[in-house]
Each structure stands twice: as structure tokens, then as C-alpha cells.
GUSENU-335525 format. One record per atom (N, C-alpha, C): residue in one letter; chain; atom name; x, y, z. Coordinates in steps of 0.02 Angstrom, whole numbers, m for minus. Last residue first. Example, Ala and Ser with C-alpha at 12.3 -4.5 7.8 and 13.67 -1.06 7.14 Angstrom:
S_A_N_642_m112_354
S_A_CA_684_m53_357
S_A_C_645_2_394
A_A_N_660_m284_390
A_A_CA_615_m225_390
A_A_C_660_m165_390
# end
This chain:
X_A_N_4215_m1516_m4073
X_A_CA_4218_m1490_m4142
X_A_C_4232_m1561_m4192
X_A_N_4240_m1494_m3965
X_A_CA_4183_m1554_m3980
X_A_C_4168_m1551_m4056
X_A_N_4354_m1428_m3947
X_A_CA_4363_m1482_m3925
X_A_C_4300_m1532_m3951
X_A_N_4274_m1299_m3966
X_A_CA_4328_m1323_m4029
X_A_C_4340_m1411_m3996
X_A_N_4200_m1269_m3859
X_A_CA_4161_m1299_m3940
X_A_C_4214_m1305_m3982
X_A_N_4263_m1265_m3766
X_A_CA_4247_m1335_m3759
X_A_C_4210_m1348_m3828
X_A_N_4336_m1119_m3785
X_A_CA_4372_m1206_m3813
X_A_C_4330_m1260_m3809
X_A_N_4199_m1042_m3776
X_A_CA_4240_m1066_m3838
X_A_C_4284_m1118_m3843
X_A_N_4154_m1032_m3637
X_A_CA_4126_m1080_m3692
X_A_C_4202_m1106_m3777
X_A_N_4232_m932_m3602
X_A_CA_4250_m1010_m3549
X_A_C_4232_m1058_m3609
X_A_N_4213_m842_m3659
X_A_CA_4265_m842_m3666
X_A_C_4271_m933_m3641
X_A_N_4095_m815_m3617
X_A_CA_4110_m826_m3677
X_A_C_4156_m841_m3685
X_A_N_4094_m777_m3479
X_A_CA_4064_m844_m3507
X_A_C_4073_m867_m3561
X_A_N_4173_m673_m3489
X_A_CA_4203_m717_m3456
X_A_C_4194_m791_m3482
X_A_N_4078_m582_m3539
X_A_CA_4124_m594_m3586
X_A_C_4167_m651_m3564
X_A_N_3962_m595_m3433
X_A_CA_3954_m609_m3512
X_A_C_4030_m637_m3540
X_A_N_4023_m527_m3346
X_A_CA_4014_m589_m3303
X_A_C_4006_m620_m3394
X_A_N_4051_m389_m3399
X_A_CA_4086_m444_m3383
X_A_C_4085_m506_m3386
X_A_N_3919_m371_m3413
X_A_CA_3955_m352_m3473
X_A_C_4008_m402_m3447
X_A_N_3875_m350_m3263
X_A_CA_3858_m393_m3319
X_A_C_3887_m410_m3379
X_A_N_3982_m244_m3230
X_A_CA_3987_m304_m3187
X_A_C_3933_m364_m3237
X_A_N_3912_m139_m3302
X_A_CA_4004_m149_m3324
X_A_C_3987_m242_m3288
X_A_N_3799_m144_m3248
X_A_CA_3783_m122_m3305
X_A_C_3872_m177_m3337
X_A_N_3834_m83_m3136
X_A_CA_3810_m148_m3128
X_A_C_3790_m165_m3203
X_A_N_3886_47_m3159
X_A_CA_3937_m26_m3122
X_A_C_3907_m76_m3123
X_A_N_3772_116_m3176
X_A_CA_3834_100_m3218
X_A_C_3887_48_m3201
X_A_N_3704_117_m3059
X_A_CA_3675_73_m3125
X_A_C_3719_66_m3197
X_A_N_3792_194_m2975
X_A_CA_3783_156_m2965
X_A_C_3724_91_m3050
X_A_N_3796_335_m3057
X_A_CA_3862_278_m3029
X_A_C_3864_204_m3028
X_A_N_3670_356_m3087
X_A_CA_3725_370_m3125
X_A_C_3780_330_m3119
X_A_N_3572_342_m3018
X_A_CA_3565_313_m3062
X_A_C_3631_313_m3112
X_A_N_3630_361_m2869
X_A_CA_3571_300_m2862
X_A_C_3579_293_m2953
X_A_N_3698_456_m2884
X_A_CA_3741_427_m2859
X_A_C_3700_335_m2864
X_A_N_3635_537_m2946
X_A_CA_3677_560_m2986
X_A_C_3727_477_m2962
X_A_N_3551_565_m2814
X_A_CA_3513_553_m2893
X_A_C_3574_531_m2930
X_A_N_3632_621_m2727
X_A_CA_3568_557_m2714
X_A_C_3564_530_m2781
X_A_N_3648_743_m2791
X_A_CA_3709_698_m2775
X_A_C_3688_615_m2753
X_A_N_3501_798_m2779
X_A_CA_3543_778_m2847
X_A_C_3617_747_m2837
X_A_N_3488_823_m2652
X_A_CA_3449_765_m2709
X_A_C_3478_735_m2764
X_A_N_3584_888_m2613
X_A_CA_3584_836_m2589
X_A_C_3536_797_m2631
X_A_N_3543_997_m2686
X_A_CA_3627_986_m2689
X_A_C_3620_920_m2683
X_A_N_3420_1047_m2627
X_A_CA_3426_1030_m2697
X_A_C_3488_978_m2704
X_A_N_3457_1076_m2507
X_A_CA_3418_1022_m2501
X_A_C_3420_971_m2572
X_A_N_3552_1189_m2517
X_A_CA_3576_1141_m2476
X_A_C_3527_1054_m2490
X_A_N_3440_1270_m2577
X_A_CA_3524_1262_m2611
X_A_C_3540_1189_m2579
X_A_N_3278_1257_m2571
X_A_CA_3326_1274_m2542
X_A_C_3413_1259_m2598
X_A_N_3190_1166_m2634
X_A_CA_3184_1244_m2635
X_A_C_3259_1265_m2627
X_A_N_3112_1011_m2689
X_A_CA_3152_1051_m2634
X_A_C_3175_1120_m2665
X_A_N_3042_952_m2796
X_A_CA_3009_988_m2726
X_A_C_3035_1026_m2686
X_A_N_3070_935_m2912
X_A_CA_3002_984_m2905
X_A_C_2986_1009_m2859
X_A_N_3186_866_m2977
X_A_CA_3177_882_m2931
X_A_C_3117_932_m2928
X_A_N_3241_864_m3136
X_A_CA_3179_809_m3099
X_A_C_3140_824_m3018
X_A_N_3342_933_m3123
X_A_CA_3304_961_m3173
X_A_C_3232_920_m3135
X_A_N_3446_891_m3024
X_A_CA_3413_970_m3029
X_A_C_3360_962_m3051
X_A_N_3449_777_m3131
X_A_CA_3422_770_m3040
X_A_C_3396_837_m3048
X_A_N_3529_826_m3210
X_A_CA_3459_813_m3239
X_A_C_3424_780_m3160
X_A_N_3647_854_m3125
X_A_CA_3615_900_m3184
X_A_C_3538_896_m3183
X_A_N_3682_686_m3134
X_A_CA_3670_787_m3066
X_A_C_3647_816_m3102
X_A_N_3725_662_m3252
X_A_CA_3658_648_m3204
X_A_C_3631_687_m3151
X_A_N_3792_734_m3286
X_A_CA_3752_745_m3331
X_A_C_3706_733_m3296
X_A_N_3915_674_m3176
X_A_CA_3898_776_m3200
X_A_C_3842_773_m3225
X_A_N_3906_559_m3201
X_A_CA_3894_586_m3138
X_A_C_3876_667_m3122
X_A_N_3914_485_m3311
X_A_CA_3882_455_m3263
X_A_C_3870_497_m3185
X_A_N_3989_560_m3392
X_A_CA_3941_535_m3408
X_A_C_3882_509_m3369
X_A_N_4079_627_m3336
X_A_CA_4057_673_m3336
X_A_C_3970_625_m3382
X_A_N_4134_501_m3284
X_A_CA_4130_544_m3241
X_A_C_4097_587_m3266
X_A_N_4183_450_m3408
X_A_CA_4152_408_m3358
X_A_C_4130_478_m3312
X_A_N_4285_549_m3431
X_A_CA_4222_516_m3474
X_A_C_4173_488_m3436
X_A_N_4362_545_m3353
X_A_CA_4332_607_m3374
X_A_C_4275_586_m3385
X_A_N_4418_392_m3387
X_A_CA_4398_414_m3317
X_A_C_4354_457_m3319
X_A_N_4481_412_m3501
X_A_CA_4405_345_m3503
X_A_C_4389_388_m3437
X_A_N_4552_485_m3495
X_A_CA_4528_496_m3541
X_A_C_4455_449_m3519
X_A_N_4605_503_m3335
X_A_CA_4627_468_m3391
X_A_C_4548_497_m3431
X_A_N_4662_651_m3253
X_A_CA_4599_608_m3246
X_A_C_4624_574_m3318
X_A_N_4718_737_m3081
X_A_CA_4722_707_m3158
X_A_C_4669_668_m3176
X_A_N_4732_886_m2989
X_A_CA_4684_805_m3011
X_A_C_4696_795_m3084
X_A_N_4836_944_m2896
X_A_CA_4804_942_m2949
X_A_C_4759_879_m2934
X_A_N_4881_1106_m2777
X_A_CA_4845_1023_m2790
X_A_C_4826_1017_m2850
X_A_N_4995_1208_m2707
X_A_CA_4971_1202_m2765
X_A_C_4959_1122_m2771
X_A_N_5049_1226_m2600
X_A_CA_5016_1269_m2620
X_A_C_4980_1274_m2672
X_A_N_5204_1171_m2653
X_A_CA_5170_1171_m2602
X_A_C_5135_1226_m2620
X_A_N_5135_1067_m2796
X_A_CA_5189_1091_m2742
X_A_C_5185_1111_m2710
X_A_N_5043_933_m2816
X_A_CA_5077_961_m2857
X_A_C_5157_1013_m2831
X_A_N_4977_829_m2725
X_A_CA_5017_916_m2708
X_A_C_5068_881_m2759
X_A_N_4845_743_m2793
X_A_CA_4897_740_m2762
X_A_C_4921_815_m2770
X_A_N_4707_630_m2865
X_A_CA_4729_675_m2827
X_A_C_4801_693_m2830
X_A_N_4628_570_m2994
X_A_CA_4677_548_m2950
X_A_C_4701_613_m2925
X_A_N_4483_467_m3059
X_A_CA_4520_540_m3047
X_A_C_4596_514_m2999
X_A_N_4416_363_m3058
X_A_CA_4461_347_m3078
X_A_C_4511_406_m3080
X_A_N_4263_376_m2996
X_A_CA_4282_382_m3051
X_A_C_4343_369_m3105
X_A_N_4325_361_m2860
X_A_CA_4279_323_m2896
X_A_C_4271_324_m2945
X_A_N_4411_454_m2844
X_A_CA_4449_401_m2835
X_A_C_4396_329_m2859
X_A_N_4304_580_m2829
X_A_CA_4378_577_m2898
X_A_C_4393_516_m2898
X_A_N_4248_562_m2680
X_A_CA_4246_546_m2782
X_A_C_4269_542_m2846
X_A_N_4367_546_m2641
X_A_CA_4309_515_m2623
X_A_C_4293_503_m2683
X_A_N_4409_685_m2639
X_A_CA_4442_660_m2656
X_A_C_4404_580_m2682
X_A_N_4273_758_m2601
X_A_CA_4316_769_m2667
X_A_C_4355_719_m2702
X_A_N_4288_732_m2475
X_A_CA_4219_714_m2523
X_A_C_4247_710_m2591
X_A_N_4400_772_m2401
X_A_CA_4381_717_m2420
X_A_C_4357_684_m2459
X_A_N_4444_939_m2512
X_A_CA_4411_902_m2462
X_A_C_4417_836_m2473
X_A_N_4586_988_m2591
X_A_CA_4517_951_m2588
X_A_C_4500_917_m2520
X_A_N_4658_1131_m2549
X_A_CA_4677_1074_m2548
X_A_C_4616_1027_m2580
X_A_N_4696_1254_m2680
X_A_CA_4669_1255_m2588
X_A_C_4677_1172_m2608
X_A_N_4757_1307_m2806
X_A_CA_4738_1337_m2733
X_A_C_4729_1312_m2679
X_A_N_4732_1163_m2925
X_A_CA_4678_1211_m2880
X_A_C_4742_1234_m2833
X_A_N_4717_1094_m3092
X_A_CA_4775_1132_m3036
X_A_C_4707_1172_m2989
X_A_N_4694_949_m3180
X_A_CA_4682_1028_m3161
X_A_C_4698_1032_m3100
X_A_N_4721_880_m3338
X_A_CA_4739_904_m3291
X_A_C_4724_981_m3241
X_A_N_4681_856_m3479
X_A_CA_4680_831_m3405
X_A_C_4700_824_m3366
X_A_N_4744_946_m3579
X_A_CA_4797_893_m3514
X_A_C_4769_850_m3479
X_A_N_4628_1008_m3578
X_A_CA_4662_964_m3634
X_A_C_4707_914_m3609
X_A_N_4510_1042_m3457
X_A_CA_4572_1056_m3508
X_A_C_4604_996_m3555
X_A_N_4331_1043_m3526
X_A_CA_4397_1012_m3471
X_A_C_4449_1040_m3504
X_A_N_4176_1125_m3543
X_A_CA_4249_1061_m3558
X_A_C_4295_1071_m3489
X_A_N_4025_1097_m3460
X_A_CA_4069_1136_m3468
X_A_C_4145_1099_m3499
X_A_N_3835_1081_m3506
X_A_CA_3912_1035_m3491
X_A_C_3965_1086_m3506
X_A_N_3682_1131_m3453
X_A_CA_3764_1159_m3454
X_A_C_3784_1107_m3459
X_A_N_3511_1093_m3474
X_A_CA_3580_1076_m3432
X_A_C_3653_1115_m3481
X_A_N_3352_1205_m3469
X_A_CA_3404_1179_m3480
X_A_C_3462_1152_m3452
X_A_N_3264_1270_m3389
X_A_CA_3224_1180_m3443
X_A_C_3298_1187_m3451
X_A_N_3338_1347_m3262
X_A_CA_3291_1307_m3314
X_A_C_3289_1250_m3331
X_A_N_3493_1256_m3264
X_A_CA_3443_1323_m3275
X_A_C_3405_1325_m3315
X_A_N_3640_1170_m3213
X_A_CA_3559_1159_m3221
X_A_C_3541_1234_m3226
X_A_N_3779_1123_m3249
X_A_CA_3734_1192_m3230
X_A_C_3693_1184_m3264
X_A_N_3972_1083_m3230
X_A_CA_3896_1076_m3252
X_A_C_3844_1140_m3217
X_A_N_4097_1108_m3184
X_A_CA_4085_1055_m3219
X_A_C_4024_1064_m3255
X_A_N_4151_1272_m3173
X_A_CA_4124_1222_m3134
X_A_C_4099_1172_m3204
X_A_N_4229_1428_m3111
X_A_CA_4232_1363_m3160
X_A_C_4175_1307_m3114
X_A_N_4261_1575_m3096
X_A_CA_4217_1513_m3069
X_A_C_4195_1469_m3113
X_A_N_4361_1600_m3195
X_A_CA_4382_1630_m3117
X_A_C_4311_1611_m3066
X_A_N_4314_1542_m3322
X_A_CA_4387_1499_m3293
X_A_C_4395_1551_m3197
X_A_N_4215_1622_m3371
X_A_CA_4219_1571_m3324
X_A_C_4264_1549_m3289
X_A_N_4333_1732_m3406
X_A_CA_4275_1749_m3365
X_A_C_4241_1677_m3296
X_A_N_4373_1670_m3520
X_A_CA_4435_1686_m3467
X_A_C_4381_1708_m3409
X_A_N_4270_1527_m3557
X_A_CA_4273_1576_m3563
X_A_C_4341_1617_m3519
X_A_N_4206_1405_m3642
X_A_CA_4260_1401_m3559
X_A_C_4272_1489_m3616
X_A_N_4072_1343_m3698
X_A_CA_4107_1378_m3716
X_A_C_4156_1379_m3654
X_A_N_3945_1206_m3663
X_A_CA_3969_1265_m3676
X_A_C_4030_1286_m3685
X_A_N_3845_1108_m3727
X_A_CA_3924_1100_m3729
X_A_C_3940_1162_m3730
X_A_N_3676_1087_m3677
X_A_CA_3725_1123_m3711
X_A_C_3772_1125_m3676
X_A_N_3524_1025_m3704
X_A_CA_3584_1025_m3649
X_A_C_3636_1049_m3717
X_A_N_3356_1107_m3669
X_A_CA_3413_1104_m3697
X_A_C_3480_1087_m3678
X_A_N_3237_1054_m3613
X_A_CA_3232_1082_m3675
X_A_C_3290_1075_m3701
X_A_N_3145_922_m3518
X_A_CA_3197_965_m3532
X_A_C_3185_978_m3599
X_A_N_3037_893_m3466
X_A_CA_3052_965_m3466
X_A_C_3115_986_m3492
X_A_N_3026_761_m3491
X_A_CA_2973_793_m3530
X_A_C_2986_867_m3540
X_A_N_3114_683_m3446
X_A_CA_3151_700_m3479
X_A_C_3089_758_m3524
X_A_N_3045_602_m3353
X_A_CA_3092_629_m3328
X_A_C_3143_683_m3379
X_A_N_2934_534_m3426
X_A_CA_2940_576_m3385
X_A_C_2968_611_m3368
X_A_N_3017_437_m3507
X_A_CA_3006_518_m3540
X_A_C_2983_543_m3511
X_A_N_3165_356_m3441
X_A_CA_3108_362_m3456
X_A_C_3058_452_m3472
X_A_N_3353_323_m3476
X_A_CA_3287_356_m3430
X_A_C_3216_354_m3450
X_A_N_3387_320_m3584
X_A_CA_3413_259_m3512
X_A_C_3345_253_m3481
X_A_N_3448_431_m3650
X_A_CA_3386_366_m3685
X_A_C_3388_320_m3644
X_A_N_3550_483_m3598
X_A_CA_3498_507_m3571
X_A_C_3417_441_m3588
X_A_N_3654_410_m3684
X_A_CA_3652_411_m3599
X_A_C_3570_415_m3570
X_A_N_3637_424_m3804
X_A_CA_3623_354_m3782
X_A_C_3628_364_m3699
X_A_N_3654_589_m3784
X_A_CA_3590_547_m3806
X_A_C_3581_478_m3789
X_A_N_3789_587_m3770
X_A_CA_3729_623_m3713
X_A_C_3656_599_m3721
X_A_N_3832_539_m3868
X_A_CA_3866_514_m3806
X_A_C_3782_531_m3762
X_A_N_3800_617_m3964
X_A_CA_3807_538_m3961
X_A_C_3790_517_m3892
X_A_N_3864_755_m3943
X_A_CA_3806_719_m3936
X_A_C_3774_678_m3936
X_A_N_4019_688_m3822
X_A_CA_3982_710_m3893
X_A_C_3909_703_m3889
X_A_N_4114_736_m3690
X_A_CA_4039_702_m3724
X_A_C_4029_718_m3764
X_A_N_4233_835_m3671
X_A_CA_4243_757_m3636
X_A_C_4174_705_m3705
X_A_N_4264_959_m3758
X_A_CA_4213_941_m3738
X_A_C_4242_866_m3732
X_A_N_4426_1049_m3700
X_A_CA_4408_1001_m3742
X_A_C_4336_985_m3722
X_A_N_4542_1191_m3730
X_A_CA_4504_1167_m3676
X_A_C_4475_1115_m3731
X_A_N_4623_1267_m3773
X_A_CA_4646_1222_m3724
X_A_C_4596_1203_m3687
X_A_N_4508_1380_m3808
X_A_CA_4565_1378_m3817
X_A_C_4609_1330_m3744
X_A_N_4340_1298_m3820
X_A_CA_4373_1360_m3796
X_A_C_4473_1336_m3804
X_A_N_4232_1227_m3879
X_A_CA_4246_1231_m3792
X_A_C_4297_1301_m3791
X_A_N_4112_1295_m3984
X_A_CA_4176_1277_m3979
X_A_C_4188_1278_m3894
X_A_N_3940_1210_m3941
X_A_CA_3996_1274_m3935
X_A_C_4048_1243_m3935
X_A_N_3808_1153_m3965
X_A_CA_3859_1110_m3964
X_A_C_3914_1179_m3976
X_A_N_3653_1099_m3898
X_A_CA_3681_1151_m3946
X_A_C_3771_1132_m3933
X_A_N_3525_988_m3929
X_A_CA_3594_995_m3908
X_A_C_3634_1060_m3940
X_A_N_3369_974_m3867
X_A_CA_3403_997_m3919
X_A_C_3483_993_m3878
X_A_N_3215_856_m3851
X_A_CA_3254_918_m3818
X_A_C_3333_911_m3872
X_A_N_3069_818_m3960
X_A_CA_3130_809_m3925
X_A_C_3175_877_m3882
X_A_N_2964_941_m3970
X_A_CA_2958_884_m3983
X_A_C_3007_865_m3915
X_A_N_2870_1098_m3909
X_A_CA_2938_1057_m3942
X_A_C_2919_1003_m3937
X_A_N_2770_1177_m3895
X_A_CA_2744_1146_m3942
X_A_C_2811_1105_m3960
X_A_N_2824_1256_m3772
X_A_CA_2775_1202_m3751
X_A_C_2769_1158_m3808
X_A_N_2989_1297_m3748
X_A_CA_2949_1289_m3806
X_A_C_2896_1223_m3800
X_A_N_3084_1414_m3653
X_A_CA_3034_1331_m3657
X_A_C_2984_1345_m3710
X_A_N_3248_1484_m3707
X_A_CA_3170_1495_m3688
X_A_C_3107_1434_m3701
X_A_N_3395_1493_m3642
X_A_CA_3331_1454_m3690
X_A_C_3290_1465_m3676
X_A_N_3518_1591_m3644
X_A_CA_3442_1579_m3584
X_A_C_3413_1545_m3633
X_A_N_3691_1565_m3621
X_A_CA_3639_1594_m3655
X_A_C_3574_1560_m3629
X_A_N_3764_1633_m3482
X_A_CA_3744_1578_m3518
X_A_C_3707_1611_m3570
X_A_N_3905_1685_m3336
X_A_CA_3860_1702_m3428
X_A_C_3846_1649_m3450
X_A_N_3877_1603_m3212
X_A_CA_3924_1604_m3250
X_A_C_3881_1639_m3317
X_A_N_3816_1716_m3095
X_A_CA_3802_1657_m3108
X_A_C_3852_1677_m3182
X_A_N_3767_1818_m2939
X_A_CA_3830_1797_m2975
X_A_C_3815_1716_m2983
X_A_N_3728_1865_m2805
X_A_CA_3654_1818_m2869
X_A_C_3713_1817_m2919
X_A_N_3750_1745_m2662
X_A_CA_3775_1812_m2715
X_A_C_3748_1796_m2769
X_A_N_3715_1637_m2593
X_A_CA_3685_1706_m2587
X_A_C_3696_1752_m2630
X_A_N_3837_1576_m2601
X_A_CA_3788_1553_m2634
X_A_C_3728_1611_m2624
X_A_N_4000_1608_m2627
X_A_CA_3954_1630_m2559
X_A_C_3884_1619_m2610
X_A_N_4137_1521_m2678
X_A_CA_4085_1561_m2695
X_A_C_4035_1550_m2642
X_A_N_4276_1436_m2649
X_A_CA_4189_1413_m2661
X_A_C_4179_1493_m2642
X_A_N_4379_1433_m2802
X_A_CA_4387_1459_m2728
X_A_C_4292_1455_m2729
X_A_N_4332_1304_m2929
X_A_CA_4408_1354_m2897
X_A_C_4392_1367_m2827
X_A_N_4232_1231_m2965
X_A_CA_4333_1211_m2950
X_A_C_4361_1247_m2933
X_A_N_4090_1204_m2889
X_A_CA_4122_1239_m2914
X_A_C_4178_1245_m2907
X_A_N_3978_1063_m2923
X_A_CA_4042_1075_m2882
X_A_C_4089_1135_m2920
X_A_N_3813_1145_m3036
X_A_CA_3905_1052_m2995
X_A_C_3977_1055_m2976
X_A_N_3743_1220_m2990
X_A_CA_3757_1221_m3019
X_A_C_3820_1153_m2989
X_A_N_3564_1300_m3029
X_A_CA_3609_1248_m2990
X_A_C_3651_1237_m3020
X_A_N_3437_1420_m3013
X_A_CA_3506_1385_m3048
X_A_C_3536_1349_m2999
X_A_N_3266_1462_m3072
X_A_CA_3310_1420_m3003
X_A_C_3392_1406_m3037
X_A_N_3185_1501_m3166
X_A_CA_3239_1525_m3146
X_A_C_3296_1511_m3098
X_A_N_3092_1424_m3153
X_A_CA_3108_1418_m3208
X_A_C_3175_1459_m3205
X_A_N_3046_1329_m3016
X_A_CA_3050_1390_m3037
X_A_C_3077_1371_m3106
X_A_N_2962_1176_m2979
X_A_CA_3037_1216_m3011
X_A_C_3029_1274_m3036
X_A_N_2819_1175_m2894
X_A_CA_2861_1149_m2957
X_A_C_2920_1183_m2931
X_A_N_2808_1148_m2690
X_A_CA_2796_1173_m2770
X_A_C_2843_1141_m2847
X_A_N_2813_1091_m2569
X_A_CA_2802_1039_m2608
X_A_C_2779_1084_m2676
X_A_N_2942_1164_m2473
X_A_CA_2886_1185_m2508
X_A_C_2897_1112_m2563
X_A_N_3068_1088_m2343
X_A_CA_3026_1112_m2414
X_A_C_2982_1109_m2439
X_A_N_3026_1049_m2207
X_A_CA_3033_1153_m2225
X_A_C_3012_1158_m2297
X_A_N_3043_913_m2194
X_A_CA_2970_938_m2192
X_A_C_2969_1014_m2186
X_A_N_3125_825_m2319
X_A_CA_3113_894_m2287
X_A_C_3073_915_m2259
X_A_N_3180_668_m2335
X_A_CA_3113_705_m2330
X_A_C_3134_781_m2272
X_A_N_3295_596_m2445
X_A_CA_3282_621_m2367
X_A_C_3223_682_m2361
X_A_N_3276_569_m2579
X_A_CA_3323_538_m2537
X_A_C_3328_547_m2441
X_A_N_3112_552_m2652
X_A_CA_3172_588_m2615
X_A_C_3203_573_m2547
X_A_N_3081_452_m2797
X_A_CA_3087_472_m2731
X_A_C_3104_506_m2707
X_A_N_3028_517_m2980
X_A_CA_3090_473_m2930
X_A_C_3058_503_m2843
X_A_N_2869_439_m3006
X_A_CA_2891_487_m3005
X_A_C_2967_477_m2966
X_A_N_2879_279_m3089
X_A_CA_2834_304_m3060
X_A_C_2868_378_m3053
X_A_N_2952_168_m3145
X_A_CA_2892_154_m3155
X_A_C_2866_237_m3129
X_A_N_3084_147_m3123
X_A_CA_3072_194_m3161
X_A_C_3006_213_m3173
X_A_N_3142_86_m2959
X_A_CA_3095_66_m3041
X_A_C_3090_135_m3058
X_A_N_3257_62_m2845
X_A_CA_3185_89_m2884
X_A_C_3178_83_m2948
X_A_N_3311_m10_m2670
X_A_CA_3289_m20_m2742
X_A_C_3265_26_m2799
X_A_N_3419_99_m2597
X_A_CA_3359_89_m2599
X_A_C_3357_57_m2684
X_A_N_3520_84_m2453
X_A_CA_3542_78_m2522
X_A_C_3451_69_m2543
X_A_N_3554_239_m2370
X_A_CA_3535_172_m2367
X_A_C_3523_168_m2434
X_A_N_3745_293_m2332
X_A_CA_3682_305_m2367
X_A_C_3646_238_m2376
# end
């Protein structure tokens, strides 16, 4: 992928120009949703996880957090803390439509299509995790999968035969559902132009990967280069002491 500078200054770019997709808004009904964990689902089937529907409120101020018990063995990774100093990154263009991100519920319903996140509408989904951190799949992970898990700090491996997990450390999840689920999400949400499943997917993995991943590592790599310097300074001011 080519690596592109951008400023916040203006509307975001798109990562590869469609000339099939319609240059319209966002339906209000459009759903998207972030890598689904169990067996992949035929995207044609109008089958979508039970949510509750927010309805856009032109006269709102700020956008709202609704905050659901996660569910039995299951844990929310982000507090609203969390989701707020994240999102306060961004500029209020990008954040003018949204209405609501909500810590939903893990349901025995969801758990038979599970998935990390889910754009709809003015609103974003965060879904919990299990408690173990730990999760078991059926089928193997693709490359991509693995790819990313291993950037985040996830970790793969055959559990037995027939059976793969991914583990994830506490900071890892975190990291991951901060910098890469929330941001996918709100790609969906910024996206106005592409239509399609396949085109959307790819903006928002663009998006998720240009502001999420990547301005978080360079973010850690300053923080560093800081604490190093500080660290170098202090004996020569006891020595001149």
C-alpha cells in the first residue's frame, strides 16, 4: 500500500478511486460491519446482529455513549474515557454525523455471528471480548488475519486439531480495539462515496490503517524518543549539581 501524507485540513481521501461508485451520501441504513469471527456469512443475506436503532437527532449537540452490560463472560476492552480521548484526535467534520457509539451486549444469538464492531447509521457498535482473552474458531485464519493480530500484539496458534485460537494481552485488545475496530467503524461512518460492500471494506481498512495504526506508532515512537532524552539529561544535572 502507497504510504500517503494527510492533514486533517480538508475532507479524508479515497484510498483507491472507483469509477462504478456512485459519488452519493450514506444511506442511513447502509450496515457495515468488522471482520466477522466465526464461519463468514454470505453478505447478500439481509441477516444483521439485533441492535437497538438510534434515531438522528438534527438539533443534538455532542454524540452519546450508551454503555450495556457486555454479557456473561464477556468484558467491554474501552471505557467511555477511552472512546472519547480517542475520537477527540479527529476533527468535527468527521465526527458531525455521528450520533451514537455503543458498548453492546454479547448475546447467545450474537455469539453464532460475532463480530468486533458495526457501523449503522449515525451510529458505531463496540462488541466485548471474552474474559480469557481468548478466542477459539473452527476454521483456520487466513494470512490477513494473522497479519493483523501479530501487529497488534494478538497471537495465533492450533489449539487442536480443528480447533485455532487467538490470544490477546490486555494492553494488546486494547490497543486493537482502540486503534483499529473504533477507527474502521468511524471510516464506515466518514465514507460518503463508495456503495458497494467490497469498496466500503477497503476504505475503511485504508482508514483504520492510515489513522489508527499508523498515527499511533508514531505517537508511541515520540513518547519514546522523549523519555530516553530524559532519562540521558538527568545524571549530567546531578553531576553539575
Amino acid at each position: 500500500m502507497q504510504r500517503r501524507e494527510l492533514k486533517f485540513g480538508g475532507r479524508f481521501p479515497q484510498p483507491q478511486r472507483n469509477p462504478v461508485a456512485l459519488a452519493k451520501a450514506r444511506r442511513p441504513g447502509v450496515l457495515a460491519n468488522k471482520r466477522v469471527r466465526g464461519v463468514p456469512r454470505n453478505q447478500k443475506l439481509p441477516f444483521v446482529p439485533p441492535e437497538d436503532w438510534h434515531e438522528s437527532n438534527s438539533e443534538r449537540g455532542d454524540y452519546r455513549i450508551v454503555v450495556q452490560p457486555p454479557g456473561k463472560g464477556f468484558l467491554h476492552i474501552l471505557t467511555p474515557a477511552d472512546i472519547r480521548a480517542r475520537l477527540s484526535q479527529f476533527p468535527d467534520h468527521s465526527l458531525a454525523s455521528l450520533e451514537v457509539v455503543q458498548l453492546s451486549r454479547m448475546t447467545r444469538k450474537k455469539q453464532s455471528f460475532p463480530c468486533y464492531g458495526m457501523q449503522w447509521g449515525d451510529s458505531l457498535y463496540l462488541y466485548p471480548i471474552e474474559e480469557t482473552l481468548v478466542e477459539y474458531y473452527h476454521c483456520p485464519p487466513t494470512p490477513n488475519q494473522v497479519s493483523e493480530a501479530r501487529m497488534y500484539g494478538g497471537c495465533w496458534s492450533q489449539a487442536a486439531r480443528g480447533t485455532w485460537k487467538l490470544e490477546w494481552t490486555e494492553a494488546a485488545v486494547r490497543d486493537f480495539y482502540l486503534n483499529n475496530i473504533l477507527i474502521h467503524e468511524l471510516g464506515h461512518l466518514v465514507d460518503v462515496r463508495n456503495t458497494g460492500y467490497v469498496d466500503r471494506e477497503r476504505y475503511a481498512e485504508w482508514f483504520a490503517l492510515e489513522f489508527g495504526y499508523k498515527r499511533s506508532r508514531a505517537r508511541d515512537r515520540s513518547r519514546k524518543i522523549i523519555r530516553r532524552h530524559d532519562r540521558g539529561r538527568s545524571p549530567r544535572r546531578s553531576l553539575g549539581a
